[in-house]
Every structure is written in C-alpha cells, then in structure tokens.
N, C-alpha and C positions, 0 to 999 in steps of 0.2 A: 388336575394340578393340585387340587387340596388336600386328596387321598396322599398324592405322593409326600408332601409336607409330612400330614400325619403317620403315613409311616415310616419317615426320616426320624420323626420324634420318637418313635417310638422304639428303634434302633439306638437311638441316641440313648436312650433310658434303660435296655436292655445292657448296652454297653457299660454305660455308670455303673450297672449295679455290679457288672462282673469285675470291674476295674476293682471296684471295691472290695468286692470277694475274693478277690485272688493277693490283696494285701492284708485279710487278714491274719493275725497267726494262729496256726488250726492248733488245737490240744490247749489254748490257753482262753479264760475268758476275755469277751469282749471288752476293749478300752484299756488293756495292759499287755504291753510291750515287754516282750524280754527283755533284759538289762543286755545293754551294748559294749563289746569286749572293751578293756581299760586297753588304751593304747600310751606309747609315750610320748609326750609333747613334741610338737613340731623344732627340726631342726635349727631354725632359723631363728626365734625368737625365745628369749631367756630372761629371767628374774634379775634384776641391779638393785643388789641391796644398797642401800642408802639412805632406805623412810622419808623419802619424798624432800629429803632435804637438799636446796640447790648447793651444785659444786663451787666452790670458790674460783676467784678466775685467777683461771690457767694460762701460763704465757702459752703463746703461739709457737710451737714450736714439732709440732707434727700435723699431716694432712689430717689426722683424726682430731687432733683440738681444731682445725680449720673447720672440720665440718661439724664438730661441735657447736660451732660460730653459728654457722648457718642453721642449724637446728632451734638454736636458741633465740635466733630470727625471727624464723617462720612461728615459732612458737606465741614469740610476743608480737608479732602480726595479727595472728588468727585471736589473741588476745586483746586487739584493739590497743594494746600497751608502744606501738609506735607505729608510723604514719606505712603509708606503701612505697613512699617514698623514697625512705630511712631503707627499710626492708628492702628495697631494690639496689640501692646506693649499696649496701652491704653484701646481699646476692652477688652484683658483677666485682668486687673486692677480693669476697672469695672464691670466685670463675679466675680471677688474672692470679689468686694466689698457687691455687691448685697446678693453673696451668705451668704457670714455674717451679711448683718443685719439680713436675714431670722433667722441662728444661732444664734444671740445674743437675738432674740423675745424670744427662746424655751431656752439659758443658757444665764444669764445677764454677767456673770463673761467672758465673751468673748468684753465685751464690750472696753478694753485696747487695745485687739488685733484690732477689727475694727477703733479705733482710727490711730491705730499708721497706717494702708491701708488706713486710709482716707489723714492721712496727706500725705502718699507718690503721690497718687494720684496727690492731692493740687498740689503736687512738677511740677512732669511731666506735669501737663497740664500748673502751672505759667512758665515750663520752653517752654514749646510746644507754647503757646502765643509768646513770646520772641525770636522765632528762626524763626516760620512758615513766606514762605515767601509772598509776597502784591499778590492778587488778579488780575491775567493781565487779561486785558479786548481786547475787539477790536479781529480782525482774524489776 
C-alpha cells in the first residue's frame, strides 16, 4: 500500500513538472511573457464623462431616471448613508413604477395613476437626499 502512495506521488510530480513545461513559452526567457494582443474594450460597459461629479436631481420622467433612483439607492445603502429600510421602501416604489409605465404602454388612460407614483417617488427620494447621513471615510 505505501509503494503505491509513493508512486502516486511521484506521478503527481512527474505531472507538475510537465504542466509546467508545456506552459512555458519556448524561444523566450524564462519569467517573460509575450505582450498580449490589445483588444478593444468590452461592448457593454463605457466611460461617463462627468468627473465624478453627482447629477443634479432629475425629475422622474423616464424608466431610466427611475432606475437611476434605484441605483442611487443601492448606492447609499451599500454606503451605510440610509437605513435597509428606506432602501426597501424605495426598491418596491420603483418595482410599482416600472411596472406602470409597462401598463400605461398597453392602457394610456393609466397614465394619472403613474403620475401621481412618480410624484410620490419624487417625495421620498427629495426627502431621502435630505435626511441620509455624510459619507465617513477613513477606518
């Protein structure tokens, strides 16, 4: 049984080494890598010039400022700058907003009702700006 151990190990070691060897790259010294072709950035994700400076607040009036909402949430959530509470209250706010403009696409006559969840919205986030507390920095 010990034999067989030790030449499981020694298999194992034989393997390492070739793993290794067969990742080097041959013609070049060891510990330098060819330079990796320049590819161009992924599709999906892009630079927003702004310099870090927050947007002024935006009336409600497209799903993307809605979910702008919600971004700016989660943001001062994971900031500790307002409760989970708050952060939830405002999550299901903008779930029942979302879900009516979908509604109001397919019956326009809902369009009263989305106003009057856009404005409450409006509310809670001018009043969530207003409350949430400063950003501590440092340990």
């Amino acid at each position: 049984m010990l034999s067989t151990l030790g030449a499981s190990r020694r298999q194992e070691a034989s393997v390492s080494t070739r793993q290794h060897d067969d990742n080097s790259t041959s013609g070049q010294p060891s510990g330098r890598r060819a330079p990796s072709p320049v590819r161009p950035p992924a599709g999906g994700l892009r630079v927003i010039k702004g310099g870090g400076q927050r947007r002024q607040d935006e009336p409600l009036t497209s799903r993307d400022a809605v979910a702008r909402v919600l971004m700016e949430a989660g943001v001062d959530l994971l900031l500790r700058r307002i409760s989970p509470a708050r952060a939830a209250e405002i999550e299901h706010k903008v779930d029942r907003v979302l879900d009516l403009f979908d509604r109001v696409d397919a019956a326009p006559l809902l369009m009263p009702v989305l106003q009057r969840h856009l404005d409450d919205l409006e509310a809670l986030m001018r009043e969530t700006r207003q409350v949430r507390s400063p950003v501590r920095r440092g340990g």
